[in-house]
Steps between C-alpha positions, in 0.01 A plus 500: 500500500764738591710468158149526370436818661901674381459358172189681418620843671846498349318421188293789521763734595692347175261589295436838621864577466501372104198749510575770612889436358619469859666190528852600543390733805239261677812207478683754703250658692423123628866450560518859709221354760620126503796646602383692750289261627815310551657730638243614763275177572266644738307699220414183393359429828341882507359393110372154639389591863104437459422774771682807324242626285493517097483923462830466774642232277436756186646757725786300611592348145487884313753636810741218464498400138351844346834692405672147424212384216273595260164580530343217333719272753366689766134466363578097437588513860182677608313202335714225669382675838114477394519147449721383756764382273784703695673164649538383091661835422857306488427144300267798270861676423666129420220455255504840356870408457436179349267674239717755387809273475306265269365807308877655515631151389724568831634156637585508876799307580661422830881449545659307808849518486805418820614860456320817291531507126684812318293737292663317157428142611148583581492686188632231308247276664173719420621496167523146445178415682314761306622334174462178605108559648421787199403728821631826680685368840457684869797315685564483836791397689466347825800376706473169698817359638381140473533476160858478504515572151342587131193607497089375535265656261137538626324559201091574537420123666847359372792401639852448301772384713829633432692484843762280636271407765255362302759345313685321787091406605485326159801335546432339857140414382638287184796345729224419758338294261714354364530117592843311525 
């Protein structure tokens, strides 16, 4: 029900912004207050709290986010508030996000590497996944010592293996089966 509910809002909101020729600056308008709300969690819980009423919500939402977005963000907020959608606002923005992606032919793609990549290696790498997938890559470097190694690709719900840890996994799986 709830990916129900954020589909059919970030949809709306999509198509407002192809519209209205918005698209660009509700993407970052969404990003703006997803990362506020990150930043400051309780006005999620001031958005959510059922006792806070919706005209101190509206009130609340144009003195926080009013400078920061546009108007039509603001209004899209307003409308959240009247139908009690506030505590969907955030999986809303990863659907918006998904939406314009596919419509940008934007591919997100997650790097996890032992130590950070340079600026030409990731490059390099955008590059060659862009030609390889026919798509415009977002990359993202993420750092986990565990890997030892190379590098693991998280590509939408895929997973490509690169590192010597998976490697040396692969390795004591096939010598664990194998029978003298």
């Amino acid at each position: 029900m709830a990916k129900l509910i954020s589909n059919r809002y970030a949809y709306a909101l999509f198509e407002a912004g192809l519209e209205l020729n918005k698209l660009d600056e509700f993407k970052k308008d969404l990003e703006a207050i997803v990362h506020t709300l990150d930043m400051e969690p309780q006005i999620q819980d001031i958005l959510s709290h059922p006792k806070i009423s919706k005209d101190e919500k509206k009130d609340f939402v144009s003195n926080v986010f009013g400078k920061m977005v546009c108007q039509e963000m603001i209004n899209f907020l307003y409308v959240i508030i009247d139908k009690r959608r506030e505590s969907y606002l955030m999986s809303i923005a990863n659907e918006f996000k998904k939406l314009f992606n596919e419509h940008e032919n934007i591919l997100e793609v997650t790097a996890i590497t032992a130590v950070p990549m340079d600026k030409k290696v990731q490059d390099r790498l955008e590059i060659v996944l862009g030609n390889k997938m026919d798509k415009r890559i977002n990359l993202r470097n993420i750092v986990d010592k565990d890997i030892i190694g190379g590098v693991l690709l998280r590509i939408e719900n895929k997973i490509i293996d690169g590192t010597v840890k998976g490697q040396l996994e692969s390795m004591r799986k096939t010598i664990k089966n194998v029978s003298l």
